[in-house]
N, C-alpha and C positions, 0 to 999 in steps of 0.2 A: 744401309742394306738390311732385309730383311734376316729376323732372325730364325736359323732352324735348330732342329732338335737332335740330339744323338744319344745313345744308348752307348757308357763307359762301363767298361767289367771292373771291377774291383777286385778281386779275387777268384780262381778257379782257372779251369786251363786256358780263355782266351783275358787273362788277366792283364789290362794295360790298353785292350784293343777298343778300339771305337767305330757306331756305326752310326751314319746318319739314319731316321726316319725319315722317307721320304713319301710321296703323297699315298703311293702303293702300302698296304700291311708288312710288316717285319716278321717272318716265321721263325720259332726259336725253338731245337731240341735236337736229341741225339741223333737223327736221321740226315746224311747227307745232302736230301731233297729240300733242307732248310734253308733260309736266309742264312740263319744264323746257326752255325752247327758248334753242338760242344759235345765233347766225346766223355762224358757223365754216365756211369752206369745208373744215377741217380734220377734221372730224366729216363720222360717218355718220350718215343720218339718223335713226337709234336706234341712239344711240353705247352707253348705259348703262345701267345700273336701278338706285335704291337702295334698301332693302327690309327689312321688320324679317322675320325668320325666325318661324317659329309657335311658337320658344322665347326668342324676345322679342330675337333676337343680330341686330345691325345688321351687313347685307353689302352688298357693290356686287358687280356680273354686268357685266362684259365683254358686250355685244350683237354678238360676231361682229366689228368696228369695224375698217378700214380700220386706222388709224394707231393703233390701242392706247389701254388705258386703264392709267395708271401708279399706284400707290398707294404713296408714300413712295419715287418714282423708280425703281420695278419694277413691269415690264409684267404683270397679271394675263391676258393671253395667252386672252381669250376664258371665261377661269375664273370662279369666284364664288368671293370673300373676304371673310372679317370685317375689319371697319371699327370704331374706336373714334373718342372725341372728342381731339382732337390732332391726327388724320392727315391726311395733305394728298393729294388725288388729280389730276392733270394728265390735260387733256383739248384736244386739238388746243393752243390758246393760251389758255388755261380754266386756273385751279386754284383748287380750293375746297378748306376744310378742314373738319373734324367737329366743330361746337360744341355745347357743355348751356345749354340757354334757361330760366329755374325758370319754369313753367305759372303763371297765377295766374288770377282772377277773372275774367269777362267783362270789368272797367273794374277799372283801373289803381289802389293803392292809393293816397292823397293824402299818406300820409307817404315814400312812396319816386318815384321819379322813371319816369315809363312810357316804357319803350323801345321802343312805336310812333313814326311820325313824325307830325305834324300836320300837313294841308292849310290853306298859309298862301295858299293865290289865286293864284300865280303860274304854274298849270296845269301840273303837276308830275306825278309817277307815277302812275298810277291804277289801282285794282285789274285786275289779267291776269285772261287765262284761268286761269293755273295756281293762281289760289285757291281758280277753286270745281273744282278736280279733289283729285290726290291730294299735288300739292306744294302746301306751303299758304305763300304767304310771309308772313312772322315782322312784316315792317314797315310791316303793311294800314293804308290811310291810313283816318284815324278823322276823324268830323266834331267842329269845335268852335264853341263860341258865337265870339259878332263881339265879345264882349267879349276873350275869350283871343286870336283873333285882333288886333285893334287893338296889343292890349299887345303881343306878341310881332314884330307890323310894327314898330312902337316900338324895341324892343331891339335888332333887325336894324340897322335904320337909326342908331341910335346906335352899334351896334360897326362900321360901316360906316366913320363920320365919324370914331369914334376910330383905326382902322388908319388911314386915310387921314392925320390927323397926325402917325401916328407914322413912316409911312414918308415924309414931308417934311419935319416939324422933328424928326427923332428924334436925331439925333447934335449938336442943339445941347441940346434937352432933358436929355439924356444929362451931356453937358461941365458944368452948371450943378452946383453940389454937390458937382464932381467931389473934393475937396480931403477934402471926408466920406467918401466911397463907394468904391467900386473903379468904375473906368472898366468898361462893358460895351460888347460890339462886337458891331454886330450882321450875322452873317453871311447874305445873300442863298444860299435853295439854287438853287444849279444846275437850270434847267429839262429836264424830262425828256424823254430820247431814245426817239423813239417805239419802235424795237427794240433798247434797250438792252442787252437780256440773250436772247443767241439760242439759240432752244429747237431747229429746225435746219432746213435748207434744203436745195432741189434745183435744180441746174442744170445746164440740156442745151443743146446744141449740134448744130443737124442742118443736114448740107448733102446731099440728094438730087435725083437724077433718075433717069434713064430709063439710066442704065449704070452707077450709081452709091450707095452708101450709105456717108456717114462720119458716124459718130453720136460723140458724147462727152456720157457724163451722170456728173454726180458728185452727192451727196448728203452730209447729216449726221443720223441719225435724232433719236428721242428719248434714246435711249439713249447716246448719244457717239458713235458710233460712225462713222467717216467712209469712206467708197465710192468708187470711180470704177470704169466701163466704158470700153471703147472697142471699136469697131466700124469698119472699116472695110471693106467688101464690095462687088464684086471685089477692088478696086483692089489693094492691099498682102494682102488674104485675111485681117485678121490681128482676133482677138478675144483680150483683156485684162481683166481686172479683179483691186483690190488692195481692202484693204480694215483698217484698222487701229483701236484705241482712239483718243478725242480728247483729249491732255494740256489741263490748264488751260492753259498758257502760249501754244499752239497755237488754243486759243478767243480769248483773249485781241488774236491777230493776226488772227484772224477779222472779229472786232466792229470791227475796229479801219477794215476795210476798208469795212464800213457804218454808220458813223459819218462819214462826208463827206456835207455837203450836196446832193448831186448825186444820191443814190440818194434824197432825201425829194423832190425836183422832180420825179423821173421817172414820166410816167402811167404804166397799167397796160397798154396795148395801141396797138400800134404795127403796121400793117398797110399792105402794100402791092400788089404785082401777085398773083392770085388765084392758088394752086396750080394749080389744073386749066388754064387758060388756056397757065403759064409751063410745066407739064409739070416741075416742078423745084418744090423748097424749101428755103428759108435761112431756119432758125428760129434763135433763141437767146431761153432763158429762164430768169430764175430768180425763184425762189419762198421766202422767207426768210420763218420763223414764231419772234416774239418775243413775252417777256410781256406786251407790251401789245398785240401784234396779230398782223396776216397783210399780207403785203404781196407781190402778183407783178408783173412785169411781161417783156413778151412783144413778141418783135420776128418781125417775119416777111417775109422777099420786098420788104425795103427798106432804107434807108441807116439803119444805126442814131443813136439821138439823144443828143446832146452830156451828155456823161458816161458815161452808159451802159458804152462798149468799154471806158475804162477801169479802172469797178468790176470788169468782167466779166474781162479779162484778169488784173489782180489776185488775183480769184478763184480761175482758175482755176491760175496760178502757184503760189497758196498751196495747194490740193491737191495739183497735182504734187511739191511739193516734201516736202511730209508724207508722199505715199505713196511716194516715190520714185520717180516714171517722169513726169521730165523731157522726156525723150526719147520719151515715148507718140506723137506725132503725128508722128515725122519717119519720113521713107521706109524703105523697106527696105537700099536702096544706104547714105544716109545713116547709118543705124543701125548697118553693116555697118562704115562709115570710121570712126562714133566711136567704136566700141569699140574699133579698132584703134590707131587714135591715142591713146585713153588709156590704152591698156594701154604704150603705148610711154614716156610720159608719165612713168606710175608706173615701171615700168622706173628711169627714168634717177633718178626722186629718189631712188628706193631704194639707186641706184649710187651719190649722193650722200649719203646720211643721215648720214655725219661732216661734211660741210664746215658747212650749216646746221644747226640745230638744228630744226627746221620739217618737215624734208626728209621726216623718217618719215612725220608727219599727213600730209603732200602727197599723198606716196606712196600711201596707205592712201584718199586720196579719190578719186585718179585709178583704182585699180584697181576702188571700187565704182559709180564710174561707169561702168567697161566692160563689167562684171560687171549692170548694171541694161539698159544696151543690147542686153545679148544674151538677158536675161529676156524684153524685150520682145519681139523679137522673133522667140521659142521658138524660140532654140537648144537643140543639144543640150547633153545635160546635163555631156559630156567637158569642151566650153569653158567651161561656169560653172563647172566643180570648179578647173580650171587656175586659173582667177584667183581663187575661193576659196582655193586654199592660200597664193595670195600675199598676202591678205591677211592671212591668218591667222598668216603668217611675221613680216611688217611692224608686226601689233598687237601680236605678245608681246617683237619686238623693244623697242617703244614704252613697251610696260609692266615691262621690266624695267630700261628707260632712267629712266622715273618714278621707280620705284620708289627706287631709288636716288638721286635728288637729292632727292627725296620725305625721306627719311631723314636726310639729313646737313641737310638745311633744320629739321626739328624736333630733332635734335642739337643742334644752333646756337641753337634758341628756347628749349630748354631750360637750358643756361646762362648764356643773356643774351646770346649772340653777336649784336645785333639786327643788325650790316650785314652780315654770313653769310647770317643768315636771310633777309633782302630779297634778297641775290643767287640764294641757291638757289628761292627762290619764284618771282621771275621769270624765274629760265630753263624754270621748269616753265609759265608764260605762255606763252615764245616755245614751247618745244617742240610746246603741244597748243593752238593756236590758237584752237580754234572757242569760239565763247562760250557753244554750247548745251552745250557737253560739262562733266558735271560735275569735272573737276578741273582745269578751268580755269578755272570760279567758284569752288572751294574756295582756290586760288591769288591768284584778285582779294581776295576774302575776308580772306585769311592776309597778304595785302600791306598792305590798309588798317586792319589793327589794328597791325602792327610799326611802320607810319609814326607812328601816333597814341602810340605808345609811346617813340616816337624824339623825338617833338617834346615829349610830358610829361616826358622826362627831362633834354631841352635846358632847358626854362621850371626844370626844378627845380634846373640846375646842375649834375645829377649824371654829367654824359656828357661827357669831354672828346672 
């Protein structure tokens, strides 16, 4: 039999569902008028098309779409692409893949098993719209006699009553015999976190009126890519935006921030005194799209609700801090003192960099903090170069400091010197502090295998 094609969801609200491509185009997006409808604030109302070409080659079409249509985690940007069976396409909080269905007979052969579902009574899917158009789904409920039904309520019900004993007498059932068998343990999985895995989010911040506009919006596309604006108009005069790649480890702290119970209690809409009335707004929002869903919630022109400020400030911390502008919200004056002070800061460690070991990193932090305060707020370009080259002086000092205990440390590992080698590794610890920097993990690294070789050699007798 020949083989056809179906589009499986993987995740989002038609999660599990399957539809064949049939010779007609497959229309996909939030509009009921679709083939294929998913109810995504995240989709445009004809997000997509899927389509066999009139030389028989399976493409997907970009419909123009608001937020992109991704094929194998690249944006086809409005284009039309060939699609094979394997590929996976992301769509708002949607992703389906490209599978081969073998076509067979109108009814199922009786020697192999039919991968339709059966209507057992308990008022379950029923055929869509989208069957009798151009997406035809794969797992049309078929009628069965009350004899196949009966049996199959039957089996239900008995696999029912068996899990049910095994997850109560199961670890005594288990211990019986145990003397014959290997012990098996049975692990409970972990219940899933409704945006466990975040595809990306937008959060703004507005406080306006009548002499006034300070906006702050940050984002995370699909793509990784992480954003922030600032706005603030009169007042400081001053517009900003940064804009970088998303490291995994930096996701990693992300998710981490909405994974407290506090962001799964909080409704979607929180509202108070009416714009037009209060001639002012105090908005704050954000909008987080994960594989298992979409999730917003919106404060406006009232006290915000308990947890809330501080998911949000967390948030917003954790941008600041990845794109570097700490310092984006504070005043003109202020911005003007901190830079001054930390350039004075570094200064002095840099005058200090023999007594500590430390002093260089210090040094090298305080001047890109002055250096970040006067970015923000578009200085000229004389005083960023000035504390550019001090940085620049400070890091090749750093790295020639490295370098060199760097060397006499693997000297030392290489002829078995192991308490040489622990001492030169951790001073390469204290010198470069920060834990994100990588030769201060290569350092923790190079620590905990000397230790482990310290202590096999002690067990073995060999190390006075």
């Amino acid at each position: 039999m020949a083989e056809k094609l179906e589009i499986v969801f993987l995740t989002g609200p038609n999660r599990g569902r399957r539809f064949e491509v049939s010779s007609a185009c497959l229309r996909i997006g939030r509009s009921s008028s679709n083939d294929v409808q998913i109810s995504d604030e995240e989709l445009s109302r004809n997000h997509c098309m899927v389509e066999h070409s009139s030389d028989g080659v399976l493409t997907i079409t970009d419909l123009a779409s608001a937020n992109g249509t991704f094929v194998n985690g690249v944006n086809i940007e409005g284009e039309t692409k060939q699609i094979k069976a394997g590929d996976e396409i992301s769509i708002g909080a949607s992703v389906f893949t490209i599978a081969t269905a073998s076509s067979s007979s109108s009814s199922p052969s009786p020697s192999s098993p039919a991968t339709n579902s059966i209507d057992l009574g308990f008022g379950g899917a029923k055929p869509s719209d989208e069957a009798s158009s151009g997406g035809v789904i794969s797992d049309n409920v078929q009628k069965s006699s009350p004899a196949i039904r009966i049996v199959l309520l039957g089996v239900i019900a008995f696999l029912v009553i068996a899990i049910a004993l095994v997850l109560e007498f199961g670890d005594k059932l288990i211990s019986v015999g145990s003397s014959k068998r290997k012990s098996v343990t049975v692990v409970k999985e972990a219940p899933k976190e409704s945006l466990k895995k975040i595809i990306s989010f937008q959060y703004e911040k507005i406080d306006a009126d009548s002499k006034r506009i300070f906006r702050y919006f940050a984002s995370l596309d699909h793509s990784g890519v992480l954003s922030v604006e600032f706005d603030d108009l009169p007042g400081e005069n001053r517009h900003m935006s940064r804009r970088k790649e998303l490291t995994d480890a930096a996701r990693s702290e992300l998710e981490k921030i909405f994974a407290e119970s506090d962001w799964a209690k909080l409704e979607s809409h929180y509202s108070g005194a009416d714009v037009k009335s209060e001639n002012a707004l105090k908005s704050r929002r954000i909008k987080l799209v994960g594989r298992e869903g979409v999730k917003e919630v919106i404060v406006e022109n009232r006290l915000e609700p308990d947890g809330f400020p501080r998911i949000r400030e967390r948030l917003e911390a954790w941008v600041n801090n990845e794109l570097g502008v700490q310092s984006i919200q504070r005043s003109r004056a202020e911005l003007e003192s901190s830079s001054e002070h930390c350039e004075e800061l570094g200064d002095a460690k840099w005058e200090e960099r023999d007594v500590e070991m430390a002093n260089l990193s210090e040094a090298i932090r305080f001047f890109k903090l002055a250096k970040n305060d006067l970015i923000t707020l578009g200085s000229n370009t004389k005083d960023v170069q000035r504390i550019q080259s001090k940085i620049e002086k400070a890091e090749g000092e750093l790295k020639r400091r490295y370098d060199d205990v760097r060397g006499e440390a693997e000297r030392a590992r290489q002829i078995g010197d192991w308490d040489r080698a622990k001492e030169e590794f951790s001073k390469i610890r204290e010198m470069i502090p920060a834990r994100d920097d990588d030769r201060h993990r290569e350092a923790i690294a190079n620590l905990e295998d000397i230790e482990n070789r310290i202590q096999s050699l002690n067990k073995k007798g060999k190390r006075k």
